[in-house]
N, CA, C and O atoms as CSV, one atom per row, in Angstrom:
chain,resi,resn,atom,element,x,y,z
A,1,UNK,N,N,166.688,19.613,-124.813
A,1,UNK,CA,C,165.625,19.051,-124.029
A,1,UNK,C,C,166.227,18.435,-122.770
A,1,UNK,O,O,167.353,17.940,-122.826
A,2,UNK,N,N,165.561,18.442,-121.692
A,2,UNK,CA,C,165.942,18.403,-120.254
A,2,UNK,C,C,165.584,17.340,-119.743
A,2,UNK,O,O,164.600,17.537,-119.030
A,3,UNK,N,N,165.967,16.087,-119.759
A,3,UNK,CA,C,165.337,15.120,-119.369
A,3,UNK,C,C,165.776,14.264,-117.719
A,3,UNK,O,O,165.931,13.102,-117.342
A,4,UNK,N,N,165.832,15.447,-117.198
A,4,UNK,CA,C,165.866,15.194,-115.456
A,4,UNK,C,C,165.860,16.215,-114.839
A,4,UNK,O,O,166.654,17.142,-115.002
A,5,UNK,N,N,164.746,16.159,-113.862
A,5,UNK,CA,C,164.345,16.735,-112.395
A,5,UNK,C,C,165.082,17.107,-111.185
A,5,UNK,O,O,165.904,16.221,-110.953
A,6,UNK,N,N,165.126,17.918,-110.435
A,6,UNK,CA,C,165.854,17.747,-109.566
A,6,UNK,C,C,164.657,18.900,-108.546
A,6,UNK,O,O,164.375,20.094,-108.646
A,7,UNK,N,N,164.265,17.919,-107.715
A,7,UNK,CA,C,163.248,17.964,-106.354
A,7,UNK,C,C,163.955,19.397,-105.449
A,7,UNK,O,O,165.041,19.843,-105.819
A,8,UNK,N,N,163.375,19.884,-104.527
A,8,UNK,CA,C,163.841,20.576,-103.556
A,8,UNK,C,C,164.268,19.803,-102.493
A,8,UNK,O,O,163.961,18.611,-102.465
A,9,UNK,N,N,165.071,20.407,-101.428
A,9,UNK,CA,C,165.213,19.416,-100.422
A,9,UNK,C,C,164.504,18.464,-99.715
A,9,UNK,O,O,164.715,17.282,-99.444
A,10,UNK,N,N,163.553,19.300,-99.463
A,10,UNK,CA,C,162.017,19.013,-98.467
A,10,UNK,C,C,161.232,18.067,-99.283
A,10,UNK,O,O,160.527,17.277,-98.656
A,11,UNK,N,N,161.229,17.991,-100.939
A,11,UNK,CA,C,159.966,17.229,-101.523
A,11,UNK,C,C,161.494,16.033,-101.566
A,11,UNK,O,O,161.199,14.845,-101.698
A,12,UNK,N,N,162.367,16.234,-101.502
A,12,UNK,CA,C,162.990,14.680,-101.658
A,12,UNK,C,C,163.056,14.085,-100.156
A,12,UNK,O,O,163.229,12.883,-99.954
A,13,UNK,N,N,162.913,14.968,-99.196
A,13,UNK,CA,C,163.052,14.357,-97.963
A,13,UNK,C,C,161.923,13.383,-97.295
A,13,UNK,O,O,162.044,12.417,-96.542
A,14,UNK,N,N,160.264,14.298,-98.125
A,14,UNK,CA,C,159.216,13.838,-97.907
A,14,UNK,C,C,158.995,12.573,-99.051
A,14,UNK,O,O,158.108,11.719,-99.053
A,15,UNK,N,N,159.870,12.721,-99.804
A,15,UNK,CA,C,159.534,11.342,-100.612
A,15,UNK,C,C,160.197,10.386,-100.226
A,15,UNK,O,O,159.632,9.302,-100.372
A,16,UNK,N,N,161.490,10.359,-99.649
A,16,UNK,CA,C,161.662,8.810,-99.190
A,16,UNK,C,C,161.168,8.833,-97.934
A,16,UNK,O,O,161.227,7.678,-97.513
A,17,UNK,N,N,160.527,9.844,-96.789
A,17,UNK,CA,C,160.039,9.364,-95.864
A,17,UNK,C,C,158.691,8.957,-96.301
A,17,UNK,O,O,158.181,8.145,-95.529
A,18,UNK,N,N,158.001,9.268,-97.265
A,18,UNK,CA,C,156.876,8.354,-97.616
A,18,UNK,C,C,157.143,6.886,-98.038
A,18,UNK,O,O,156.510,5.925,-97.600
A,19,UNK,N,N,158.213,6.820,-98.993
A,19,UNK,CA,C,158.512,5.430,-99.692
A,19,UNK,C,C,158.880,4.637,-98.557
A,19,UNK,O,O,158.932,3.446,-98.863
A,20,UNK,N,N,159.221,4.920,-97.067
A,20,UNK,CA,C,159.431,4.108,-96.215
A,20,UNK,C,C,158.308,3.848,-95.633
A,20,UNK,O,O,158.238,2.679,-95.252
A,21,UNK,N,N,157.122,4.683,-95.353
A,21,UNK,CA,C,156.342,4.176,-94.810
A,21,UNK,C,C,154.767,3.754,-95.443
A,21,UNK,O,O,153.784,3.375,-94.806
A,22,UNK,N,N,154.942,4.004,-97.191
A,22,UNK,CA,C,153.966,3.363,-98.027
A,22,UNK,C,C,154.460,1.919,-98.554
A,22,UNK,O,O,153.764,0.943,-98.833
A,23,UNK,N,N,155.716,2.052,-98.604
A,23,UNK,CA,C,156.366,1.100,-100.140
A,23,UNK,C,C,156.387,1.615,-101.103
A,23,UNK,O,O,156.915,0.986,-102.021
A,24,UNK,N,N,155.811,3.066,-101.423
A,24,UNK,CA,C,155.632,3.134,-103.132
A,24,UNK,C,C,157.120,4.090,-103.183
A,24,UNK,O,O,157.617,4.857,-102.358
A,25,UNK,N,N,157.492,3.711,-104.359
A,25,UNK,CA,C,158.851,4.583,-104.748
A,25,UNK,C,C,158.640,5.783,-105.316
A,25,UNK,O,O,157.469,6.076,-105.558
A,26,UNK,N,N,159.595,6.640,-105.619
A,26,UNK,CA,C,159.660,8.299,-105.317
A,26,UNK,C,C,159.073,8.487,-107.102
A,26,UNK,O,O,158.711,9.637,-107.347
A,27,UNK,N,N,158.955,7.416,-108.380
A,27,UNK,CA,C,158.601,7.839,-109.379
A,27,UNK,C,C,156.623,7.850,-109.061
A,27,UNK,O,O,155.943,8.836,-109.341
A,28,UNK,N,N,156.066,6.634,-108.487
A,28,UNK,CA,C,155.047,6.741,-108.231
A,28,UNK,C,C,154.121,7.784,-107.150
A,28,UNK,O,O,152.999,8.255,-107.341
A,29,UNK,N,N,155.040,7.946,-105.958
A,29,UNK,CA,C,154.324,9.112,-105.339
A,29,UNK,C,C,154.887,10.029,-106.227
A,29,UNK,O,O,153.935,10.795,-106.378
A,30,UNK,N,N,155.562,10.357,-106.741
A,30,UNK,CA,C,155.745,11.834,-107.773
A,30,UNK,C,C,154.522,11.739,-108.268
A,30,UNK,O,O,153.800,12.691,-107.970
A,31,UNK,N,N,153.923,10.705,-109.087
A,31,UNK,CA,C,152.953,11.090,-110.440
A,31,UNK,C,C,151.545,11.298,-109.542
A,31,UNK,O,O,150.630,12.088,-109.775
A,32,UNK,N,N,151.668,10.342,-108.449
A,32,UNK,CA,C,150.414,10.585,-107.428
A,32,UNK,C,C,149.984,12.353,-106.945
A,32,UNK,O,O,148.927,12.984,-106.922
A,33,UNK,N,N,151.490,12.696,-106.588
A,33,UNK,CA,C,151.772,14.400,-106.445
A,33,UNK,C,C,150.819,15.155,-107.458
A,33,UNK,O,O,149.856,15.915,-107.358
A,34,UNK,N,N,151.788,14.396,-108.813
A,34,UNK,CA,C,151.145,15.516,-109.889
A,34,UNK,C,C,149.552,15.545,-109.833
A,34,UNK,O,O,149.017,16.640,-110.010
A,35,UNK,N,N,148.973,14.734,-109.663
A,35,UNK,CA,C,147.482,14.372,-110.035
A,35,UNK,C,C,147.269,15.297,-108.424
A,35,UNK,O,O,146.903,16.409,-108.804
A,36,UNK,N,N,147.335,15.323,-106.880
A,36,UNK,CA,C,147.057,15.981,-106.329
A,36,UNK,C,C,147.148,17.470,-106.434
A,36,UNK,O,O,146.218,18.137,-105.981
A,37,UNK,N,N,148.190,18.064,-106.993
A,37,UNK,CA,C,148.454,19.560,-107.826
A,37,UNK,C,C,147.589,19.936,-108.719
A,37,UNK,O,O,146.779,20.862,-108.686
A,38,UNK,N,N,147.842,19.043,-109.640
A,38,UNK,CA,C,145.987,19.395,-110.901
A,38,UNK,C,C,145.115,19.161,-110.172
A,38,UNK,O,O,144.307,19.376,-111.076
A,39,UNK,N,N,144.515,18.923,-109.384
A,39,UNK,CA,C,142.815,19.252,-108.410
A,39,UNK,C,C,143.100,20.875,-108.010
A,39,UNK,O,O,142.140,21.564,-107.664
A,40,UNK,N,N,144.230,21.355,-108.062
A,40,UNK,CA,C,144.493,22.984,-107.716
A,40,UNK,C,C,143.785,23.766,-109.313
A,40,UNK,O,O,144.454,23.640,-110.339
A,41,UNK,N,N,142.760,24.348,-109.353
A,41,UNK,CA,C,143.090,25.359,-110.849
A,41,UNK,C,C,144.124,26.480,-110.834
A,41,UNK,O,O,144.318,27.080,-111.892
A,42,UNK,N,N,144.930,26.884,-109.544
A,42,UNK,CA,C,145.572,27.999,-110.122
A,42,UNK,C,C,147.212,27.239,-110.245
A,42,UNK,O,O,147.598,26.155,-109.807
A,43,UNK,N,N,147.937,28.288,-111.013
A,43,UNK,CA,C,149.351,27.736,-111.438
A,43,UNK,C,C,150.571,27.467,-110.090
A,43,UNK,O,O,150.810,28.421,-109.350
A,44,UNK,N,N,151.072,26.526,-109.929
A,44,UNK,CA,C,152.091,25.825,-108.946
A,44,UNK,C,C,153.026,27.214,-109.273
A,44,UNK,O,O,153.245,27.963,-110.225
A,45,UNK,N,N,153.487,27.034,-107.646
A,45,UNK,CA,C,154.467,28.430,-107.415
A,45,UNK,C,C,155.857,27.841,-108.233
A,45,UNK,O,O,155.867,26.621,-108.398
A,46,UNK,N,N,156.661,28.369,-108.592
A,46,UNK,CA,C,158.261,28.292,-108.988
A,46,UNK,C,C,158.912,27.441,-108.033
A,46,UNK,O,O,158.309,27.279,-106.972
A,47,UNK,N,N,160.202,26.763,-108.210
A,47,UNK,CA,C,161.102,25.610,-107.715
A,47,UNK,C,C,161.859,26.525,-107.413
A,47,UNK,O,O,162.337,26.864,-108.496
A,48,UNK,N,N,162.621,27.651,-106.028
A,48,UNK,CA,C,163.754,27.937,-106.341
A,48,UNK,C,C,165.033,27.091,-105.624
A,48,UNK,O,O,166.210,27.409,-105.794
A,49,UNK,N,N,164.627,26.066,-104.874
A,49,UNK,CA,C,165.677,24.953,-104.559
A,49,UNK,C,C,165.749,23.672,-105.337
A,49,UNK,O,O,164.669,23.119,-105.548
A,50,UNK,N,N,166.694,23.182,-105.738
A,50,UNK,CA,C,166.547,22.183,-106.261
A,50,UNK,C,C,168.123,21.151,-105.982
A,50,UNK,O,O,168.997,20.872,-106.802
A,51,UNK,N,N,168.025,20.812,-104.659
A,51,UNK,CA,C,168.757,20.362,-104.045
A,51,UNK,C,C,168.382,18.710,-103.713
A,51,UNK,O,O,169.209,17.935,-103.234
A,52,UNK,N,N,167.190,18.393,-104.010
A,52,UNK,CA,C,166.942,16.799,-103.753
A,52,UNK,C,C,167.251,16.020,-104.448
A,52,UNK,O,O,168.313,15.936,-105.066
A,53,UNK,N,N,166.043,15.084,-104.453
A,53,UNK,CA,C,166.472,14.142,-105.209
A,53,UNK,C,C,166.354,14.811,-106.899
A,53,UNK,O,O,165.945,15.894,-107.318
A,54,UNK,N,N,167.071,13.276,-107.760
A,54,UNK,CA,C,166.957,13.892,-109.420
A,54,UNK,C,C,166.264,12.611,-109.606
A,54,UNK,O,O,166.396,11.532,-109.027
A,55,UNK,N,N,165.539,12.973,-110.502
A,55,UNK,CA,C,164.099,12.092,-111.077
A,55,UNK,C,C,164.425,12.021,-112.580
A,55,UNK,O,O,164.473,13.146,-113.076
A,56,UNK,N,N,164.671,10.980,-113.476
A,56,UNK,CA,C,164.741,10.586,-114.610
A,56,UNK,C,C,163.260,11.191,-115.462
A,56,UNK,O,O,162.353,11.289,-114.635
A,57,UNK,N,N,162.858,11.563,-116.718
A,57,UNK,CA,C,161.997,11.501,-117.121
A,57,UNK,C,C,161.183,10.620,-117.836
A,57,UNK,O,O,159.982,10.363,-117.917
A,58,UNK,N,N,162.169,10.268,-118.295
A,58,UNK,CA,C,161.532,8.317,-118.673
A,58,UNK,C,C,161.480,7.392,-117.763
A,58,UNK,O,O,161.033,6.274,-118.019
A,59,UNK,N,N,161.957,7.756,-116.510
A,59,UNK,CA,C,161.118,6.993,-115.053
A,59,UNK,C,C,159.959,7.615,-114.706
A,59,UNK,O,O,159.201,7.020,-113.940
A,60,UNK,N,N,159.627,8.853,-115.175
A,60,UNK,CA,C,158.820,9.517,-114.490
A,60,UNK,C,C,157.633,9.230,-115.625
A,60,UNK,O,O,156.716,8.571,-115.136
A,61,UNK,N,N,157.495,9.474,-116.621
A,61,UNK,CA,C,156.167,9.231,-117.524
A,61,UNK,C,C,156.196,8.230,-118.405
A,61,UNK,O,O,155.201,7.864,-119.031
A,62,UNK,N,N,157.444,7.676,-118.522
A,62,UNK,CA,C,157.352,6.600,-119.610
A,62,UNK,C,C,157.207,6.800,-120.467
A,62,UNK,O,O,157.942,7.547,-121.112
A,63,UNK,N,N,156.108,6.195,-120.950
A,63,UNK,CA,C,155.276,5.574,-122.391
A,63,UNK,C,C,154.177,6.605,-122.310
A,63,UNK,O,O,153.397,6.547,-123.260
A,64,UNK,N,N,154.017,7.196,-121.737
A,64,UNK,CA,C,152.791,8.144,-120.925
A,64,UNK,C,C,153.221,9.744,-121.015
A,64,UNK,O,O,152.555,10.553,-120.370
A,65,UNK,N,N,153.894,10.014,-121.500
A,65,UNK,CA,C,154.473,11.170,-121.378
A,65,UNK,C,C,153.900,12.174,-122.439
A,65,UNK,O,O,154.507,13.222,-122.658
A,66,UNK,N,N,152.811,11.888,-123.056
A,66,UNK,CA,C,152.735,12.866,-123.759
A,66,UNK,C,C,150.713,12.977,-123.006
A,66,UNK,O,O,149.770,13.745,-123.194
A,67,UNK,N,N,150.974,11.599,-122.077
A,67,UNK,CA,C,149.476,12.480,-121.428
A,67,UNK,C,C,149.713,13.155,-120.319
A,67,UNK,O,O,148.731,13.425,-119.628
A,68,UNK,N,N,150.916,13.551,-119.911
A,68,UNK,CA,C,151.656,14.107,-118.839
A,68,UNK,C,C,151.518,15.501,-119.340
A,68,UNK,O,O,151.102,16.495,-118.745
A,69,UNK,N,N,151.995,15.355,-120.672
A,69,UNK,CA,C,152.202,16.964,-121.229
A,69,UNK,C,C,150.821,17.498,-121.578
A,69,UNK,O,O,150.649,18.716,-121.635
A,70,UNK,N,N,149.816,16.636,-121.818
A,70,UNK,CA,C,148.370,17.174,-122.212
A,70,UNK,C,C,148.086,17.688,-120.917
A,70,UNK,O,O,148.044,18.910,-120.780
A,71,UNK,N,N,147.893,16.965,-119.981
A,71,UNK,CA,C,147.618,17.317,-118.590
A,71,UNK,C,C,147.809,18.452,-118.176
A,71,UNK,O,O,146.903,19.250,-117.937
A,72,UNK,N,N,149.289,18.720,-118.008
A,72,UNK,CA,C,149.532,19.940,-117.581
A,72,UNK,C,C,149.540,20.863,-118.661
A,72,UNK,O,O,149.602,21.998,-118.188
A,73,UNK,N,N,149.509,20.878,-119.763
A,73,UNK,CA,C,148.927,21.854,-120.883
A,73,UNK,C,C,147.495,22.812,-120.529
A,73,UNK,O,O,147.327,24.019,-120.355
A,74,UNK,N,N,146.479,21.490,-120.520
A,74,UNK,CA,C,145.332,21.468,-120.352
A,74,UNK,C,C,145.112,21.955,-118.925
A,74,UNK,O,O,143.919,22.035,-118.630
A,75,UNK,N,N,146.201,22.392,-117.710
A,75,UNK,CA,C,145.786,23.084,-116.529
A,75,UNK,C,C,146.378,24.234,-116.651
A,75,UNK,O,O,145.694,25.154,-116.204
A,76,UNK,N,N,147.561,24.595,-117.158
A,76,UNK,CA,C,147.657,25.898,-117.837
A,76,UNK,C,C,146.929,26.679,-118.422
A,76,UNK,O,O,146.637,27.843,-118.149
A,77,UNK,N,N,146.612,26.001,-119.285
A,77,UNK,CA,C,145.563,26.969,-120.349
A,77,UNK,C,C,146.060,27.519,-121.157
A,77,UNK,O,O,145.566,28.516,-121.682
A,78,UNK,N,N,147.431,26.898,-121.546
A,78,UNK,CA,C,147.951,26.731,-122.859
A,78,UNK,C,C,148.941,26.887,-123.835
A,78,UNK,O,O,149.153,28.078,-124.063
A,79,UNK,N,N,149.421,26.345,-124.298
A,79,UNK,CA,C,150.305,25.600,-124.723
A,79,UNK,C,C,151.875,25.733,-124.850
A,79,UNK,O,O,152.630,26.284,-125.652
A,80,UNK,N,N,152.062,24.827,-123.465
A,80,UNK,CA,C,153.236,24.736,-122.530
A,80,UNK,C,C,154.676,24.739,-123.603
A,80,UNK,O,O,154.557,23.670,-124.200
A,81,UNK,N,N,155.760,25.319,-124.040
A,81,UNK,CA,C,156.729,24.996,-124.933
A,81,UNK,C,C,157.138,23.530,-124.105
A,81,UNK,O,O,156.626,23.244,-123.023
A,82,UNK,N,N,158.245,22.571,-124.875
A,82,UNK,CA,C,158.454,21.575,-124.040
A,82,UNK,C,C,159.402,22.039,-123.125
A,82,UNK,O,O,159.459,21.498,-122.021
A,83,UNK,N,N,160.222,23.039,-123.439
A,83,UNK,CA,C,161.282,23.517,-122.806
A,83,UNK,C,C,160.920,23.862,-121.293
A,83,UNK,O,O,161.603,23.835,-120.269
A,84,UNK,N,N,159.548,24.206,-121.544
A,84,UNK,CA,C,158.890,24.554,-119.657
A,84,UNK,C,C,158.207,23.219,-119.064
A,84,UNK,O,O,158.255,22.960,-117.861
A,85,UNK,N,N,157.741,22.619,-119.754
A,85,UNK,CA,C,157.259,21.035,-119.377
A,85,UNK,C,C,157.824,20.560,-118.567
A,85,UNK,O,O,157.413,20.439,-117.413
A,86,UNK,N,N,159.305,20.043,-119.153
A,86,UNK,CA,C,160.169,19.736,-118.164
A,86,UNK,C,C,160.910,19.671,-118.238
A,86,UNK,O,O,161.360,19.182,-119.275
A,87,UNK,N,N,161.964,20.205,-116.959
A,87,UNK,CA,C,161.626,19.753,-115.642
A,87,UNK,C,C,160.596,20.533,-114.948
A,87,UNK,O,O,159.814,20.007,-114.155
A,88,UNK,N,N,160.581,22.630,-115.432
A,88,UNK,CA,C,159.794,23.485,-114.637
A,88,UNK,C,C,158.846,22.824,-113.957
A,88,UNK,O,O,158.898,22.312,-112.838
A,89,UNK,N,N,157.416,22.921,-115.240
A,89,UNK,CA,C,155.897,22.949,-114.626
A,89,UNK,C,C,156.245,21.325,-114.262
A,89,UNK,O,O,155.649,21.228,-113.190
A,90,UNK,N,N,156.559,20.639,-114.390
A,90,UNK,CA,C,156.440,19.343,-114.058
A,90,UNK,C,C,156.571,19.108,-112.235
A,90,UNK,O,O,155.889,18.457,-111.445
A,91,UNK,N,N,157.836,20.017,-112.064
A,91,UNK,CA,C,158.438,19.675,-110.834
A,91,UNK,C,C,157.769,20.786,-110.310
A,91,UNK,O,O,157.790,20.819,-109.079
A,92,UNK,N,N,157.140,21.772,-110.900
A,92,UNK,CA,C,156.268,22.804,-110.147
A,92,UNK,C,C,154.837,22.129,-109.097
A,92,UNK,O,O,154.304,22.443,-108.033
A,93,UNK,N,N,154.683,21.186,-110.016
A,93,UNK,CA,C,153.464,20.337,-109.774
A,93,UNK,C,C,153.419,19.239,-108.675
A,93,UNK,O,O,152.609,18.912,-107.808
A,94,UNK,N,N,155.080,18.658,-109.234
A,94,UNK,CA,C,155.543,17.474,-107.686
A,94,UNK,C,C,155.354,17.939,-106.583
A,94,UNK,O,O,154.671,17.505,-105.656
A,95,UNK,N,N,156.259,19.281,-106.709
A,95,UNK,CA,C,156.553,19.815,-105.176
A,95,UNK,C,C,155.137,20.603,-104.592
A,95,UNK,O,O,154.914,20.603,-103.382
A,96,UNK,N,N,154.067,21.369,-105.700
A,96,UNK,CA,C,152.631,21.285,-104.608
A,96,UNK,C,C,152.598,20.033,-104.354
A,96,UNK,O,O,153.397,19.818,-103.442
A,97,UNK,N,N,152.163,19.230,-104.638
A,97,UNK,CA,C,151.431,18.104,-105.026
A,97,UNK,C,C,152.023,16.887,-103.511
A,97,UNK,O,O,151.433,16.416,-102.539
A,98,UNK,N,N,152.875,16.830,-103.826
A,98,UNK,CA,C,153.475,16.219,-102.226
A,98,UNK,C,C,153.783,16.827,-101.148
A,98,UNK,O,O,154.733,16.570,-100.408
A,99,UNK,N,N,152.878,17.763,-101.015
A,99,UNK,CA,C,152.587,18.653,-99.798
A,99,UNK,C,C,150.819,18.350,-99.443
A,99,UNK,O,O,150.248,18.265,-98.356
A,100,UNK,N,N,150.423,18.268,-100.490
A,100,UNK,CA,C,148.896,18.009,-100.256
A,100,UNK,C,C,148.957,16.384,-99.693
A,100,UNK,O,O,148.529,16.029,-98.594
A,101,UNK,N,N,149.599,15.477,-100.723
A,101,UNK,CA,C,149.818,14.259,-100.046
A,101,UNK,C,C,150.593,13.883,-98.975
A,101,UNK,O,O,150.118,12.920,-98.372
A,102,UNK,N,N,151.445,14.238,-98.610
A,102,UNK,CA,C,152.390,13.906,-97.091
A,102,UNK,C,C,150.742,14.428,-96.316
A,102,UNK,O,O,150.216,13.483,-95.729
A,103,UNK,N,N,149.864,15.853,-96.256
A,103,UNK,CA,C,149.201,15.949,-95.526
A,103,UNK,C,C,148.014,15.030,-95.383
A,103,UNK,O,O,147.357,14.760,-94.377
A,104,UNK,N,N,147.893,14.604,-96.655
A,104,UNK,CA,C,146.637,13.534,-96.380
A,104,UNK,C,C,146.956,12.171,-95.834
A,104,UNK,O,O,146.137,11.379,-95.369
A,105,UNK,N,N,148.192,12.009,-95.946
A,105,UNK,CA,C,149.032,10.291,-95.192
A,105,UNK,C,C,148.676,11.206,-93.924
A,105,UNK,O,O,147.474,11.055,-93.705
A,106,UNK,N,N,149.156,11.954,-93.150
A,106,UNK,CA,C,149.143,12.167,-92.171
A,106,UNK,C,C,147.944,12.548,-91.942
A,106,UNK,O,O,147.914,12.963,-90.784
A,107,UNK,N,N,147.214,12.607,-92.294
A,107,UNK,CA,C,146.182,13.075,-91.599
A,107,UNK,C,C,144.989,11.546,-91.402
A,107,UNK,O,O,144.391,11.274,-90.361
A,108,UNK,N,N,144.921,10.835,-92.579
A,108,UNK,CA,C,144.747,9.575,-92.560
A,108,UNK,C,C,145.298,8.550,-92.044
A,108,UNK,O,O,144.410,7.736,-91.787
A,109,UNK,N,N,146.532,8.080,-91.693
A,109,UNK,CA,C,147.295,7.841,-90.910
A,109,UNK,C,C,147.753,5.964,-91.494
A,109,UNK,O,O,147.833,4.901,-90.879
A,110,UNK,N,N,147.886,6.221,-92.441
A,110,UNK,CA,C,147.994,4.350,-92.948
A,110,UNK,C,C,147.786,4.728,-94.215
A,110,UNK,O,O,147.032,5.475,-94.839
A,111,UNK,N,N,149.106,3.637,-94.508
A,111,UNK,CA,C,148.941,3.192,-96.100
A,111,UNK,C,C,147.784,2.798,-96.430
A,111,UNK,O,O,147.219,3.840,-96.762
A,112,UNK,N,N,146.903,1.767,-96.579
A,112,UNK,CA,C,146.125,1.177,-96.712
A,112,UNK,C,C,144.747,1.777,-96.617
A,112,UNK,O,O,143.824,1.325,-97.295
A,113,UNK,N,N,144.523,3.236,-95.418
A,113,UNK,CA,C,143.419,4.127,-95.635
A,113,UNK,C,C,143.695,5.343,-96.951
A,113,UNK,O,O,142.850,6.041,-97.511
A,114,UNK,N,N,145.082,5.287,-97.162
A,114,UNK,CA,C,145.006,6.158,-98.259
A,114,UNK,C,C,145.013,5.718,-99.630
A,114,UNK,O,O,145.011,6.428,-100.636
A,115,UNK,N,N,145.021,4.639,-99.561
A,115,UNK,CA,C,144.776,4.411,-100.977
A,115,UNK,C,C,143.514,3.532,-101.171
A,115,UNK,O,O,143.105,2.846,-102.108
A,116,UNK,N,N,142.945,3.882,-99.629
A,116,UNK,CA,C,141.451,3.755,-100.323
A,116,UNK,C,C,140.616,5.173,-100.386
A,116,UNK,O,O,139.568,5.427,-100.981
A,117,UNK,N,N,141.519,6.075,-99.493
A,117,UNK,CA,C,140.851,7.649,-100.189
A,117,UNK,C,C,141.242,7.883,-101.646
A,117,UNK,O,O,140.558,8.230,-102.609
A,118,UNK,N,N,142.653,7.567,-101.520
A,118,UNK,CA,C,142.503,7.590,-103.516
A,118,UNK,C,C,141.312,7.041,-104.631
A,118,UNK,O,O,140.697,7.593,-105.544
A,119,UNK,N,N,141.322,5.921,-104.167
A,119,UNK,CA,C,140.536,5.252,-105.106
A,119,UNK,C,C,138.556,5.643,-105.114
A,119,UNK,O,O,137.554,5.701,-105.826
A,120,UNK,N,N,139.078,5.808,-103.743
A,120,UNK,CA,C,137.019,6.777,-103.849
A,120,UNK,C,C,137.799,8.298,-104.527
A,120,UNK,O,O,137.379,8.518,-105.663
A,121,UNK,N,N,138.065,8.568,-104.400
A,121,UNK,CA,C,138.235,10.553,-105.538
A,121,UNK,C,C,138.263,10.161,-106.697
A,121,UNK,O,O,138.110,11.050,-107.534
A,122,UNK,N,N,138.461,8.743,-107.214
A,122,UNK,CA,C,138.256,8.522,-108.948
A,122,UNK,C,C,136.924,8.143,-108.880
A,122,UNK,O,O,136.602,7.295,-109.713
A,123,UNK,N,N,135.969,8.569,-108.049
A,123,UNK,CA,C,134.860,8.060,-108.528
A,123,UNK,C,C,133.723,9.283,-109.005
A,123,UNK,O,O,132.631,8.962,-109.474
């Protein structure tokens, strides 16, 4: 079992240039990522760089990790071995996923407007 990530160049480059200009650190915009990737129904393309940063997995889901694995189970459509969980589909999901978000910071333009677009999409 694989219990660390390793980002592409570009999603580690875009994560500490976010963590500099949100505050939030690279485990929280990761999981923010993932949740922007699942609003996709079709399957996240393949990782073939994996030159960034490395992401712990017990930084990354915690205590939470087995609603991590339902999650992306449940957007598959079914039933993920753990061996593909993670790091694959996991980091399949970061790296859409903080492409949709770097575009919505930028396009919103402030911490503070985007996490009040976050918080209206949970409604």
């Amino acid at each position: 079992m694989n219990f660390r990530l390793k980002t592409s160049q570009q999603t580690g480059e875009t994560l500490k240039s976010l963590q500099n200009s949100t505050g939030l650190t690279w485990n929280i915009l990761s999981r923010l990522a993932v949740v922007y990737s699942l609003k996709d129904p079709t399957p996240p393309p393949a990782v073939l760089d994996i030159s960034g940063v490395e992401i712990h997995r017990n930084t990354m889901t915690g205590d939470h990790d087995y609603v991590y694995k339902a999650l992306l189970r449940q957007h598959a459509g079914y039933h993920v071995p753990e061996e593909e969980y993670f790091p694959d589909l996991f980091n399949r999901h970061i790296e859409r996923g903080i492409r949709i978000l770097e575009g919505e910071y930028k396009l919103i333009g402030s911490y503070e407007k985007l996490l009040t677009s976050i918080l209206k999409q949970g409604n």
